[in-house]
Backbone as CSV, one residue per row, in Angstrom:
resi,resn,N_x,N_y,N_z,CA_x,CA_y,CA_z,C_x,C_y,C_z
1,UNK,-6.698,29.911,3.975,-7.456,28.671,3.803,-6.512,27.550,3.361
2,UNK,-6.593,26.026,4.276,-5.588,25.130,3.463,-6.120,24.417,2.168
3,UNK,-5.304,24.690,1.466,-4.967,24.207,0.049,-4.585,22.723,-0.384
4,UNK,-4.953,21.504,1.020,-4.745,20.527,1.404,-4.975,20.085,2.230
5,UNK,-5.834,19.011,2.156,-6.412,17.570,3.007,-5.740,18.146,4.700
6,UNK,-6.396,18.270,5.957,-5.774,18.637,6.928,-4.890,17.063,7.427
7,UNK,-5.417,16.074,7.314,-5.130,14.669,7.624,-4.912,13.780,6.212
8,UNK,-3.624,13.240,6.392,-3.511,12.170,5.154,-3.161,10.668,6.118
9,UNK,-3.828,9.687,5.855,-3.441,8.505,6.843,-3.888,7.528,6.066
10,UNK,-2.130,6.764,5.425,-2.136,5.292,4.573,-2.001,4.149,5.299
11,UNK,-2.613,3.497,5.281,-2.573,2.194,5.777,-1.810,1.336,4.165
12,UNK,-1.279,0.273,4.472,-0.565,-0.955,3.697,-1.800,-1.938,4.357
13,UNK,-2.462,-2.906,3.161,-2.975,-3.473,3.711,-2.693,-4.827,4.872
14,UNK,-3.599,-5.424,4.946,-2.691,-6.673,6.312,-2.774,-7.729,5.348
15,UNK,-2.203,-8.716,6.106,-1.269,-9.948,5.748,-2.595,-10.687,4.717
16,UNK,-1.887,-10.766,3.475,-2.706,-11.514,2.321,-2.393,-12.655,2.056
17,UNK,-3.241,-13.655,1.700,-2.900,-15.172,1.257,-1.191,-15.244,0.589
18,UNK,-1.398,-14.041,-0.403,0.017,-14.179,-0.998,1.582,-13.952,-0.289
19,UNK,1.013,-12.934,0.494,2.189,-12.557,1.570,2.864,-13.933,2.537
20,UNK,1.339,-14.394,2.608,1.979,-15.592,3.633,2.754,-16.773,2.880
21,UNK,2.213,-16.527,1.169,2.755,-17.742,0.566,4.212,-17.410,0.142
22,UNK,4.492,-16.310,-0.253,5.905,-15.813,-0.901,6.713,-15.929,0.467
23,UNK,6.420,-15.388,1.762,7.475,-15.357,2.908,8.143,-13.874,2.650
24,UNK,8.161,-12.922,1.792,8.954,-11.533,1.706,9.451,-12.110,0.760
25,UNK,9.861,-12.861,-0.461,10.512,-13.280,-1.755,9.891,-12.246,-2.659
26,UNK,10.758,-12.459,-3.455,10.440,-11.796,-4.497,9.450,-13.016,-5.805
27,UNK,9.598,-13.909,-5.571,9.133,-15.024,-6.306,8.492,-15.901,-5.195
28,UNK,7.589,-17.427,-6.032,7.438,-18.446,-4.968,8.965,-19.013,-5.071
29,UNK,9.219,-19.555,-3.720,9.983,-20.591,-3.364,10.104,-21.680,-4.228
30,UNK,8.990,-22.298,-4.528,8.645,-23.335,-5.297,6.760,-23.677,-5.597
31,UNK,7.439,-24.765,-6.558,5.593,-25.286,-6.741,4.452,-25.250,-5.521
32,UNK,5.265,-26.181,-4.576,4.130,-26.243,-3.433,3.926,-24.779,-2.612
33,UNK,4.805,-23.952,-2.699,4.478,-22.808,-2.013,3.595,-21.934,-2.829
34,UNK,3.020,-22.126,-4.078,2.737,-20.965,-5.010,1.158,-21.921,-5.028
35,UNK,0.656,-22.985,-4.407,-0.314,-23.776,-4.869,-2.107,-22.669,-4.552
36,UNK,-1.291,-22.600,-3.379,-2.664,-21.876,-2.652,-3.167,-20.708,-3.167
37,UNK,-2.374,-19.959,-4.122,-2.725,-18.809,-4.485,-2.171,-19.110,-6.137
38,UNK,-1.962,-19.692,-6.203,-1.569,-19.731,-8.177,-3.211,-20.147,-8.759
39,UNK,-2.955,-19.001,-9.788,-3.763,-18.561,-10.700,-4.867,-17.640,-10.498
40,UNK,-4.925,-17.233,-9.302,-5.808,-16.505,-8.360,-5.173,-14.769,-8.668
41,UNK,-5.643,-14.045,-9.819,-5.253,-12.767,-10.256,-5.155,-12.051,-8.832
42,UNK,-4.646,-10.307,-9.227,-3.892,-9.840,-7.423,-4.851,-8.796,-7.490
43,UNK,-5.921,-8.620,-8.370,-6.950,-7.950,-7.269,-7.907,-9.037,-6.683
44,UNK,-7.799,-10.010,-6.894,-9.175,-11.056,-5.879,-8.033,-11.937,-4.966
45,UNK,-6.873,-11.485,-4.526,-6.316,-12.329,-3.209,-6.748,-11.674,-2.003
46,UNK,-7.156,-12.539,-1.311,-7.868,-12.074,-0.293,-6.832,-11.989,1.336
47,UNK,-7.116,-11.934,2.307,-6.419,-11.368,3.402,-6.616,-12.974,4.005
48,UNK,-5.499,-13.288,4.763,-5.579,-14.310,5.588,-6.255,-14.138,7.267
49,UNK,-6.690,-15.181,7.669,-7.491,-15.014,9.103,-6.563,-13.898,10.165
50,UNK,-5.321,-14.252,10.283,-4.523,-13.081,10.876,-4.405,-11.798,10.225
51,UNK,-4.637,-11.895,9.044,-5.240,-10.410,8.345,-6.057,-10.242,8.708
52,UNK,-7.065,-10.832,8.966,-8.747,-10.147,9.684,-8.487,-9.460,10.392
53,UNK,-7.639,-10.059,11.583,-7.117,-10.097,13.639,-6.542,-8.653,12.932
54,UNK,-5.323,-8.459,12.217,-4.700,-6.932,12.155,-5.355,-5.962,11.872
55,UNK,-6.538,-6.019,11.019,-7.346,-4.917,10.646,-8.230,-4.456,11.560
56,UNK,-8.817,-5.331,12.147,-9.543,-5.454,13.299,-8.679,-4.594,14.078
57,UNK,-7.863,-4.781,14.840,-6.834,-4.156,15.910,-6.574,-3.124,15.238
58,UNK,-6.125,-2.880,14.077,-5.623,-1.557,13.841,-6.893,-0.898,13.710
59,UNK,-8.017,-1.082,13.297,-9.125,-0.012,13.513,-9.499,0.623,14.900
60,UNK,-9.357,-0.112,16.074,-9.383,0.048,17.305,-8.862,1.712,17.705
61,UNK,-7.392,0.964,17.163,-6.072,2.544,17.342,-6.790,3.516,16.035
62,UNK,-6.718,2.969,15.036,-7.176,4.484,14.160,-8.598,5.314,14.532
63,UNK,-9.440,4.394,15.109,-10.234,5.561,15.951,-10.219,6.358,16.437
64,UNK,-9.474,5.515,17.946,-8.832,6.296,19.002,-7.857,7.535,18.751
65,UNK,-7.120,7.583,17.923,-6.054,8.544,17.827,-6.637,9.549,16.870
66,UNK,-7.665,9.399,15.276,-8.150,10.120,14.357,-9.070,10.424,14.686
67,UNK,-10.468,9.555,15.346,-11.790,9.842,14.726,-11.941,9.190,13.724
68,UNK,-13.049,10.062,13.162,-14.072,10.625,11.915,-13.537,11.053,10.888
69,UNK,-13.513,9.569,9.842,-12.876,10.507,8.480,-13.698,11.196,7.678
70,UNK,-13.067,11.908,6.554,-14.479,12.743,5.636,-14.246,11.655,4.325
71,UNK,-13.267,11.222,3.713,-13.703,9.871,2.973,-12.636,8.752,2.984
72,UNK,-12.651,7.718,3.216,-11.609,6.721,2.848,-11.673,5.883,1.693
73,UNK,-10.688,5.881,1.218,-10.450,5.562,-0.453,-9.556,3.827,-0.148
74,UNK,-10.043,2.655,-1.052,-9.280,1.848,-1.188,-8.788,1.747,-2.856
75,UNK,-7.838,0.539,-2.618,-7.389,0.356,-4.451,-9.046,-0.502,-5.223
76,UNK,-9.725,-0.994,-4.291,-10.670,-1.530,-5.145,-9.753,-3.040,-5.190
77,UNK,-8.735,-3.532,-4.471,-8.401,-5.043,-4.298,-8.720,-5.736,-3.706
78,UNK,-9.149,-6.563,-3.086,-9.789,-7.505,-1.782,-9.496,-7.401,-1.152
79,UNK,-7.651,-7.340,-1.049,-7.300,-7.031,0.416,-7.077,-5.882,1.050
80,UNK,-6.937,-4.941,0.056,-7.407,-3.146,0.611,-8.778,-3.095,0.376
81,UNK,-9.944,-3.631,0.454,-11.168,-3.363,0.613,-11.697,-3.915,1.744
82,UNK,-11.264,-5.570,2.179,-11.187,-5.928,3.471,-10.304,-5.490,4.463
83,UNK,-9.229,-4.957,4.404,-8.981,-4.353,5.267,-9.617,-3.249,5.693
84,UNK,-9.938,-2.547,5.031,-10.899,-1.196,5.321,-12.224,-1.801,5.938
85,UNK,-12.646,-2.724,5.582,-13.706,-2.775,6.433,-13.891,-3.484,7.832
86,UNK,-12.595,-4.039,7.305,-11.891,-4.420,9.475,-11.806,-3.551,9.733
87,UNK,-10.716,-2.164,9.191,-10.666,-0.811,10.253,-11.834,-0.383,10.514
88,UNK,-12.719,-0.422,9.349,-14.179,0.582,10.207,-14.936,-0.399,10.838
89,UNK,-14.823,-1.321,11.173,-15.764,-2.100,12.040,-15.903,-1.936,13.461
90,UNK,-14.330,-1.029,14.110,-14.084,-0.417,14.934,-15.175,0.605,15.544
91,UNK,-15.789,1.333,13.972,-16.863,2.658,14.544,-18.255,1.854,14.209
92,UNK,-18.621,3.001,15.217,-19.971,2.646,15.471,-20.713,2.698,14.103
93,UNK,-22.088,2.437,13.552,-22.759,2.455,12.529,-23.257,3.963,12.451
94,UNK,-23.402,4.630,12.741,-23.467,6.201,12.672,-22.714,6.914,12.321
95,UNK,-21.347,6.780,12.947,-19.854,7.383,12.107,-19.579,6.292,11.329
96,UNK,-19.877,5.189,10.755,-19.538,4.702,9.015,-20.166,5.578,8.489
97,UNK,-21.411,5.510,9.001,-22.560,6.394,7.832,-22.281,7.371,7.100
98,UNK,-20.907,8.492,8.400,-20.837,9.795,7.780,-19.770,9.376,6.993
99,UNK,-18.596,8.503,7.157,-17.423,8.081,5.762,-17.968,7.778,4.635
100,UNK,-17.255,8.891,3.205,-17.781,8.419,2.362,-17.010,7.189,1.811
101,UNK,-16.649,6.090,1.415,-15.904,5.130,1.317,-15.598,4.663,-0.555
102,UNK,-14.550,5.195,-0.583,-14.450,4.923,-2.624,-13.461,4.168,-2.947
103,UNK,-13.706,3.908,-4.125,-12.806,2.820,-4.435,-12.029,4.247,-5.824
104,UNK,-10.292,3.724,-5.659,-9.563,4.648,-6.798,-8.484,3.874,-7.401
105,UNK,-8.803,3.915,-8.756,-7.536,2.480,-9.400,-6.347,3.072,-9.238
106,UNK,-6.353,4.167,-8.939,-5.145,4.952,-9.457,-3.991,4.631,-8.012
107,UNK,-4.618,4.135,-7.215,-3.632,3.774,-5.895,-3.791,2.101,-6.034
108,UNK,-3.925,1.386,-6.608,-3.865,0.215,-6.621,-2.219,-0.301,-6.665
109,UNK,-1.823,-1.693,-6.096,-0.286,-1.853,-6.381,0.225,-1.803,-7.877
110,UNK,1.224,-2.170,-8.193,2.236,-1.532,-9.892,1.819,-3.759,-9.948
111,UNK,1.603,-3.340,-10.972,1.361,-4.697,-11.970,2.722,-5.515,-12.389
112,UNK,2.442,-6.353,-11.885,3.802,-7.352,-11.460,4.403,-7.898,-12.815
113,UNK,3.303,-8.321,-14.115,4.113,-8.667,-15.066,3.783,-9.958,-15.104
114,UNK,4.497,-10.763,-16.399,4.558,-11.707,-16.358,5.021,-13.122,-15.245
115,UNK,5.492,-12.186,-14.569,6.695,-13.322,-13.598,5.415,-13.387,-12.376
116,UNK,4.037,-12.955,-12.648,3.413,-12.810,-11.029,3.348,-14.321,-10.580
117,UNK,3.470,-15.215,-11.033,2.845,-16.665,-10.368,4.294,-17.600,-10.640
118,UNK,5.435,-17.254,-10.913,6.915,-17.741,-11.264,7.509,-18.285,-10.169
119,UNK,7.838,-19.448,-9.792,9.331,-19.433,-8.784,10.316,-19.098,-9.206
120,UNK,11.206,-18.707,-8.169,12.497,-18.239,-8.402,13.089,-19.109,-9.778
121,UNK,13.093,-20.253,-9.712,13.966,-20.846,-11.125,13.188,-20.728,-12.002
122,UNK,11.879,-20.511,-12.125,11.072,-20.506,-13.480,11.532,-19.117,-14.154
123,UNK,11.632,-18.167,-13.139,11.469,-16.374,-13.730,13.329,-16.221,-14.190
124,UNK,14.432,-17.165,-13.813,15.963,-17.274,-13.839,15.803,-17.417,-14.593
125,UNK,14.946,-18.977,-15.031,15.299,-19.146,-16.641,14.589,-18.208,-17.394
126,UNK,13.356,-18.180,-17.328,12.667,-17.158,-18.492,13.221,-15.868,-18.683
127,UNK,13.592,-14.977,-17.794,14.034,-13.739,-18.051,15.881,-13.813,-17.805
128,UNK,16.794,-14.735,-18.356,18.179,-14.648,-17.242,18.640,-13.072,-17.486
129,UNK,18.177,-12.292,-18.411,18.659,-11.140,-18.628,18.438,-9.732,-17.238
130,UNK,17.214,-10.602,-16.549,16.583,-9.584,-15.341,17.665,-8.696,-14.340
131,UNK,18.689,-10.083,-13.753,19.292,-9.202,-12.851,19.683,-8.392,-13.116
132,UNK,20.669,-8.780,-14.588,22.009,-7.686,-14.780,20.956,-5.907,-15.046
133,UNK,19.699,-6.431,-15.767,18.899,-4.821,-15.829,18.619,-4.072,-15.038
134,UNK,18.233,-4.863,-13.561,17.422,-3.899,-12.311,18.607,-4.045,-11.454
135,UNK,19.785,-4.325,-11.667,20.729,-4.114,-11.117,21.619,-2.436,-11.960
136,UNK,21.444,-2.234,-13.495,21.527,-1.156,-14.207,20.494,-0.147,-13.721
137,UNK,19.367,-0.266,-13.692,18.184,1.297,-13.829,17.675,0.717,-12.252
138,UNK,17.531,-0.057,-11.118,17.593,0.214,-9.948,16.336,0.014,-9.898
139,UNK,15.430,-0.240,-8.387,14.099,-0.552,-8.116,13.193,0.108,-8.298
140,UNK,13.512,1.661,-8.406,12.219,2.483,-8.967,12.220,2.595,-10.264
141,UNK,13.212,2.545,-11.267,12.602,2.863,-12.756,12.523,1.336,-13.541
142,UNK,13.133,0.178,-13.037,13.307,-0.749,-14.291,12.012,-1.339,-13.829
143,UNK,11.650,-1.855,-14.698,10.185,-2.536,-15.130,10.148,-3.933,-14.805
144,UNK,9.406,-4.723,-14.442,8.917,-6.101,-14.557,8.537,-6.394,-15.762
145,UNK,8.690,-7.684,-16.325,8.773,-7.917,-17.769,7.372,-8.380,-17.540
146,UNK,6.729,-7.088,-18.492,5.062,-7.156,-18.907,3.966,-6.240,-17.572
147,UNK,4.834,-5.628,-16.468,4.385,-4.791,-15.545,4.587,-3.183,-15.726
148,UNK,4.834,-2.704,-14.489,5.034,-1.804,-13.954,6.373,-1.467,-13.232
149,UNK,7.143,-0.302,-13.629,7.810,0.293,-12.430,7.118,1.066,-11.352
150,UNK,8.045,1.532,-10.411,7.110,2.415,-9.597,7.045,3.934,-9.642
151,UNK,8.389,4.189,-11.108,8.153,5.419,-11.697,6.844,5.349,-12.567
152,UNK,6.214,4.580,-12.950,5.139,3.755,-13.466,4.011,4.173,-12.471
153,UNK,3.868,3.456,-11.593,2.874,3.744,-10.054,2.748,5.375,-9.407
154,UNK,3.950,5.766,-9.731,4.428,7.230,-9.344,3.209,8.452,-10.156
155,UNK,3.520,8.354,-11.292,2.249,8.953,-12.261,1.074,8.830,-11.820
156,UNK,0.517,7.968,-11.596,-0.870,7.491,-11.115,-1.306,7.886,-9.669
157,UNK,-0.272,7.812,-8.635,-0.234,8.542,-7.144,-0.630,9.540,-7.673
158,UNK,0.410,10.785,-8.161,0.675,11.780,-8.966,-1.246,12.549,-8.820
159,UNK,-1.007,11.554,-9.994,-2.921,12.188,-10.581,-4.067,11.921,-9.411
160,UNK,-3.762,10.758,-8.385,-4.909,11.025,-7.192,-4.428,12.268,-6.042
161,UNK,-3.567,12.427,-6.084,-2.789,13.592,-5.166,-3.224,15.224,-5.870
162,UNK,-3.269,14.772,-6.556,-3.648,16.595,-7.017,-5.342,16.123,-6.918
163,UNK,-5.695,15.244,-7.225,-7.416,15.257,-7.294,-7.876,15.255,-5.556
164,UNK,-7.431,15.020,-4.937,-7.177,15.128,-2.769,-6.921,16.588,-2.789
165,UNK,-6.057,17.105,-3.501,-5.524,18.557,-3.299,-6.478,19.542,-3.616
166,UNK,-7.455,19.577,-5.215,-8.426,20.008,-5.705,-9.796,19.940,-4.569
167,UNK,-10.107,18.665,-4.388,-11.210,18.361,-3.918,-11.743,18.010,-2.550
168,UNK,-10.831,17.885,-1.809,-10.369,17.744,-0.569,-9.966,18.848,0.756
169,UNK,-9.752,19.748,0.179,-8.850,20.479,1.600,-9.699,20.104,2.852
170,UNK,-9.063,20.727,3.581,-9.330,20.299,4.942,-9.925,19.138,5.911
171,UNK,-10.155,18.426,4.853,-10.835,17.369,4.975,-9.692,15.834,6.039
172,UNK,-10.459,14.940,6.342,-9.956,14.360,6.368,-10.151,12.537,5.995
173,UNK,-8.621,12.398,5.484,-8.551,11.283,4.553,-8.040,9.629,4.595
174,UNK,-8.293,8.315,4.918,-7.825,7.379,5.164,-7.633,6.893,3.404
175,UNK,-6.068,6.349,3.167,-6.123,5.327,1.843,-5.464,3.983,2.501
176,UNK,-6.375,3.145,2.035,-5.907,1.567,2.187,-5.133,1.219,1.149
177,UNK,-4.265,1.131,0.828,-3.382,0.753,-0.069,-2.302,0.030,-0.408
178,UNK,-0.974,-0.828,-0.724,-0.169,-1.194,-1.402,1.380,-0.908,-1.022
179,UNK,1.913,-1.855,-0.715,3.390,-1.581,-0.081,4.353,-0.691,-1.024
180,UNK,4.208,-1.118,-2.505,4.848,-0.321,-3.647,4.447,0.780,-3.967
181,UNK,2.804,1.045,-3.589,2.164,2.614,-3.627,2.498,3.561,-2.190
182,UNK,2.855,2.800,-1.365,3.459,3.704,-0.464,4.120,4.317,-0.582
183,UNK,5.627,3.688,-1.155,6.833,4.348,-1.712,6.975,5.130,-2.515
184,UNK,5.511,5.245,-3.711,5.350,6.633,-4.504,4.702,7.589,-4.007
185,UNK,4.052,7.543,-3.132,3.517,8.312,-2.294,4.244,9.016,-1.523
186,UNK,5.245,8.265,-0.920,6.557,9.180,-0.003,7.237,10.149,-0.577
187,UNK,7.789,9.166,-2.292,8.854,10.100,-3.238,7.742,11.393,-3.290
188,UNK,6.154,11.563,-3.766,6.224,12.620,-4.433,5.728,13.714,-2.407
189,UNK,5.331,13.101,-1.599,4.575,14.190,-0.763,6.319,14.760,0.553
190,UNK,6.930,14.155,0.104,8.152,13.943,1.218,9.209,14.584,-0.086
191,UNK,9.098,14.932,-1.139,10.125,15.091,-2.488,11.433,14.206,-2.535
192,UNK,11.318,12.665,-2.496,12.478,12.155,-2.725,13.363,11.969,-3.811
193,UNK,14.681,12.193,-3.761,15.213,12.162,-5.404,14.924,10.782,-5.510
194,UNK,15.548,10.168,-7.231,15.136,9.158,-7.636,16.334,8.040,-6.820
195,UNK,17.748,8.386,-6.420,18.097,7.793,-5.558,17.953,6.905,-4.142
196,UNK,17.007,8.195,-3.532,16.568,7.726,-2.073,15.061,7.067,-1.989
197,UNK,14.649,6.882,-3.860,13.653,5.932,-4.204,13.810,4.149,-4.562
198,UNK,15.043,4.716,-4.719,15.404,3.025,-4.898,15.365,1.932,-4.280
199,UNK,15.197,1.761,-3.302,14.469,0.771,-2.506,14.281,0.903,-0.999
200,UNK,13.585,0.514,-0.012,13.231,1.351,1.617,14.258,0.822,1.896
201,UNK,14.852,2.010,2.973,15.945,1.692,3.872,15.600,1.159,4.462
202,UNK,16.461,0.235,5.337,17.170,-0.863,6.115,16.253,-0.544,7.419
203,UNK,15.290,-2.132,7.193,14.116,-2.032,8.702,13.074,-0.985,8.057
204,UNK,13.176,-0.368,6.984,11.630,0.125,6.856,10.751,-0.149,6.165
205,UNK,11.130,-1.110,5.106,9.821,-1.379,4.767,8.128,-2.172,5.302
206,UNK,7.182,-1.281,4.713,5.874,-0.730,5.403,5.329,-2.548,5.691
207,UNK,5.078,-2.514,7.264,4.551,-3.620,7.619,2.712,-3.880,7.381
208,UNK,2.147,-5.362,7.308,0.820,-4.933,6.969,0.284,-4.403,7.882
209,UNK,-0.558,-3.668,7.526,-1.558,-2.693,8.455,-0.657,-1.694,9.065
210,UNK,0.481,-1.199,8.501,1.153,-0.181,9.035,0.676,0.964,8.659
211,UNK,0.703,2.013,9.650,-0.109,3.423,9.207,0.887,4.526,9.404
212,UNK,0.799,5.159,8.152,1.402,6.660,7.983,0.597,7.564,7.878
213,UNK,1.536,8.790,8.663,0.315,9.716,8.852,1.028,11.316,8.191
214,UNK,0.136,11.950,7.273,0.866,13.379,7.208,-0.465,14.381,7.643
215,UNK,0.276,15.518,8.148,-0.824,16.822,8.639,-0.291,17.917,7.895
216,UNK,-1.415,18.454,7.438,-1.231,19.941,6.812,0.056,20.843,7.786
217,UNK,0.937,21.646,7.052,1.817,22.434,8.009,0.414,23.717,7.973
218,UNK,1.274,24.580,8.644,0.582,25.494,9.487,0.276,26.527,8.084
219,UNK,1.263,26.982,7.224,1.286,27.317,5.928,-0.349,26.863,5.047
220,UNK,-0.884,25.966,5.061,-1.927,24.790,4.730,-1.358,24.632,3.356
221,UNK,0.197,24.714,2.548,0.284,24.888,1.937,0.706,23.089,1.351
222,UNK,1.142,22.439,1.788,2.024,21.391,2.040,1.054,20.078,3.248
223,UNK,2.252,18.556,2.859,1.497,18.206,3.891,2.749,17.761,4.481
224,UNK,3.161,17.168,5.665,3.875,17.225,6.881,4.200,15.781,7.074
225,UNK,4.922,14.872,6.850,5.034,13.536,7.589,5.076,13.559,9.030
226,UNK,4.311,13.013,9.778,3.992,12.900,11.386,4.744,12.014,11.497
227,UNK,4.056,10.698,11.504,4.734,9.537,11.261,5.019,8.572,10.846
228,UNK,5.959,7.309,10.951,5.371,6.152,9.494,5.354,4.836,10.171
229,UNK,4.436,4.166,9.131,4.603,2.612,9.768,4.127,2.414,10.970
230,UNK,3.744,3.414,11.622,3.248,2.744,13.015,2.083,1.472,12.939
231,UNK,2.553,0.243,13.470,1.644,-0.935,13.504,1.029,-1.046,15.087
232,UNK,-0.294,-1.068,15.363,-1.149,-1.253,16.447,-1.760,-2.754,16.860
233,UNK,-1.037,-3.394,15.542,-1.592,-5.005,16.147,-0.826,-6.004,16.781
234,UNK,-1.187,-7.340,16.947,-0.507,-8.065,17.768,-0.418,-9.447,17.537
235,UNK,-0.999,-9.437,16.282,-1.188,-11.031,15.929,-0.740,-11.215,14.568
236,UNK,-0.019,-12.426,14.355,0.566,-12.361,12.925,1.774,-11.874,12.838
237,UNK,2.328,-11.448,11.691,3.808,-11.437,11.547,3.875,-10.506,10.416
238,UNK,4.564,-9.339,10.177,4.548,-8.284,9.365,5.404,-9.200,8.016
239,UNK,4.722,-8.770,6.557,4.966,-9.508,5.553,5.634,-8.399,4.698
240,UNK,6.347,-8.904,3.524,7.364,-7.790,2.742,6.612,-8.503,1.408
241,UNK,6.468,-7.120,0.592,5.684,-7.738,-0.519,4.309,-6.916,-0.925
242,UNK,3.357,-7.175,-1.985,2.226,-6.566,-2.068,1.379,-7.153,-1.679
């Protein structure tokens, strides 16, 4: 009997107000780039109109290729809750019916900290101590000043992964989730050391609405990376960022 979910399939959600405002930065650019979304907390940013168009399209393909899930889980953020309901808009009202659809904090993105609404020169001056640190302890363990690492985020994967493992077997599972919860998700189901956690190699980090997929091995002991990132849409522009 497998001892694990037969289907695991993460979606990153699609392109969010914020994505479009940062550009892949790590900060705003500046004042006028941070206007549209400053002060607007990061579970109520919502998905931009070409975020609709990607979710939409990618539900199309996650039909076609999956089916019928047995539950899909979001972080409970706006834009992993709207995205999920672009992907299922794809199925008919009979197969929603049978998805059970939950919301789990525990996959939500790692909490950005003080610096979430900062431009680049505001967060230089306030923190100048930042680089030289996350240049010392590296992108998975050093912290955002007043956040999360993603050894931080890692724990919390952690505890929904054994509760999928418990409660779940054979089942099958969609999570809408978080570009930084992806990457803990990889380290613990793929076993990455804390090295090859330190930040996605070159061209991979997870585009919005990109979907990874793992399948139970034959063992049902384990789950299997199929594949990653595959994106099914066509509109818009893949964003770096949460």
């Amino acid at each position: 009997m497998s001892k694990r979910p037969a289907l695991l399939v993460l979606v990153r959600h699609a392109e969010s107000a914020r994505n479009q405002a940062k550009k892949g930065s790590v900060y705003f650019a500046d004042d006028a780039a941070r206007q549209v979304v400053r002060g607007v907390p990061d579970h109520l940013i919502d998905l931009t109109a070409d975020g609709h168009k990607q979710a939409e399209q990618t539900g199309h393909a996650i039909r076609e290729r999956f089916g019928v899930f047995d539950y899909v889980y979001t972080s409970g953020y706006a834009r992993t809750v709207q995205t999920a309901e672009g992907i299922l808009g794809a199925y008919t009202s009979q197969e929603r019916d049978s998805m059970r659809v939950r919301t789990n904090i525990f996959v939500r993105e790692r909490d950005p900290g003080f610096a979430y609404d900062m431009t680049t020169a505001e967060a230089e001056a306030a923190f100048p101590w930042l680089n030289e640190y996350w240049h010392t302890f590296g992108g998975f363990m050093a912290r955002p000043p007043g956040g999360e690492s993603l050894a931080d985020v890692t724990g919390r994967v952690h505890t929904f992964l054994d509760t999928l493992f418990r409660d779940r077997p054979g089942q099958k599972i969609m999570v809408v989730t978080h570009g930084g919860t992806l990457r803990c998700f990889r380290f613990l189901l793929e076993r990455w050391g804390y090295q090859q956690a330190q930040r996605w190699p070159e061209g991979q980090t997870p585009a919005n609405c990109g979907v990874t997929t793992y399948r139970v091995a034959a063992s049902g002991e384990q789950l299997e990376l199929e594949d990653y990132n595959r994106v099914y849409w066509t509109v818009g522009s893949a964003s770096d960022g949460i």
